[in-house]
C-alpha positions in Angstrom: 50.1 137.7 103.0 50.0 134.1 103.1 48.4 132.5 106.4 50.1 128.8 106.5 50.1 126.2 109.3 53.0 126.0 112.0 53.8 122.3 111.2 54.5 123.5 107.5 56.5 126.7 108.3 58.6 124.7 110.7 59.1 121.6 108.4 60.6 124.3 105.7 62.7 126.3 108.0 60.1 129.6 107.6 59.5 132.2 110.1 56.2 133.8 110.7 56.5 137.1 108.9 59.4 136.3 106.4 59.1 137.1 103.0 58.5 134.3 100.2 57.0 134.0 96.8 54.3 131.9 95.7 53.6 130.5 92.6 50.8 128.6 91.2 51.5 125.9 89.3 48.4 125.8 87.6 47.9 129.1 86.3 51.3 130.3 86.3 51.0 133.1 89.1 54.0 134.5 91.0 53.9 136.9 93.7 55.9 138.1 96.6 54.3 138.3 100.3 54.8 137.7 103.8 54.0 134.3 106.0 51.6 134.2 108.7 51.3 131.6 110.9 47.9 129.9 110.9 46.4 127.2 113.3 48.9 123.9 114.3 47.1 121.1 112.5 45.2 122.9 110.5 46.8 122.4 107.3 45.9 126.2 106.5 47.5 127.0 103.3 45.7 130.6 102.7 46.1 133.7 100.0 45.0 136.7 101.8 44.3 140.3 100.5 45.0 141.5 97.0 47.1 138.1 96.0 43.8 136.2 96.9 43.0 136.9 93.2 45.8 135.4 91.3 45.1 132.0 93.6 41.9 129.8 93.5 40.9 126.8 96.2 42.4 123.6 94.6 45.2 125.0 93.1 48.5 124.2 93.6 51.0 126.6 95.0 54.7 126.2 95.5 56.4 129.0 98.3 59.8 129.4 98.1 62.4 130.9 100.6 65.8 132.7 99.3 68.5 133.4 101.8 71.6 134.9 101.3 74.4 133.1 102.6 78.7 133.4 102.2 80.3 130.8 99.9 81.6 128.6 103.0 78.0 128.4 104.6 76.9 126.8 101.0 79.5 124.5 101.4 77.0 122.0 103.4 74.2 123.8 102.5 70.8 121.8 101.3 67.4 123.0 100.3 64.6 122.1 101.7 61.7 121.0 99.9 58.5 120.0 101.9 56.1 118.2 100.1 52.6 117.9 100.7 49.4 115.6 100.2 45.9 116.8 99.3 45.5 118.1 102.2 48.4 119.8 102.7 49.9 117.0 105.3 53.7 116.5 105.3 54.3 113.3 102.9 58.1 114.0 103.0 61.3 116.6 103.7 64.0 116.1 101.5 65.9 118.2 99.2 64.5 117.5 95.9 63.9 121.0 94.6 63.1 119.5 91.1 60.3 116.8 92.0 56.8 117.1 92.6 55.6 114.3 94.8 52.1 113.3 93.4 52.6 115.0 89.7 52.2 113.3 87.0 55.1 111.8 84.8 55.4 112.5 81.2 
């Protein structure tokens, strides 16, 4: 499971106990697990059990969400991409599936 703050699932349309994969963008991880909600405010962005081991403190993670939907709900269908400071505070909600707020530019 993955224990994340309220704010966070909220901001990203996530419900407590929906599935998601996580991947770590620094050593190229990916798993599948369930959400838990953690404490409001806490920024709690936490690996728990078994996938605790393919995710160390510091890294950064990316959770994603699938959904299925019919071709006329993707007709004003958006993404949406939370993204996050060092601390896992909100910095901005948009739809940018492709940018990494922060990263660095080659």
């Amino acid at each position: 499971s993955i224990t994340i703050d309220p704010d966070l699932l909220e901001a990203a349309d996530i419900r407590e106990f929906e599935q998601v994969a996580v991947v770590d963008v620094d050593n190229g991880a990916r798993f599948e697990t369930y959400t838990i909600a953690g404490q409001r405010g806490s920024g709690d962005m936490k690996v728990n059990g078994a996938a605790a081991r393919l995710v160390h403190r510091g890294d950064t993670i990316i959770v994603i969400s699938y959904g299925g939907y019919d071709p006329d709900e993707l007709e004003n269908y958006d993404p949406r991409v939370v993204h996050v400071g060092a601390n896992n505070e909100i910095i901005d909600v948009d739809n940018e599936v492709a940018t990494l707020l922060g990263a660095p530019t080659a």
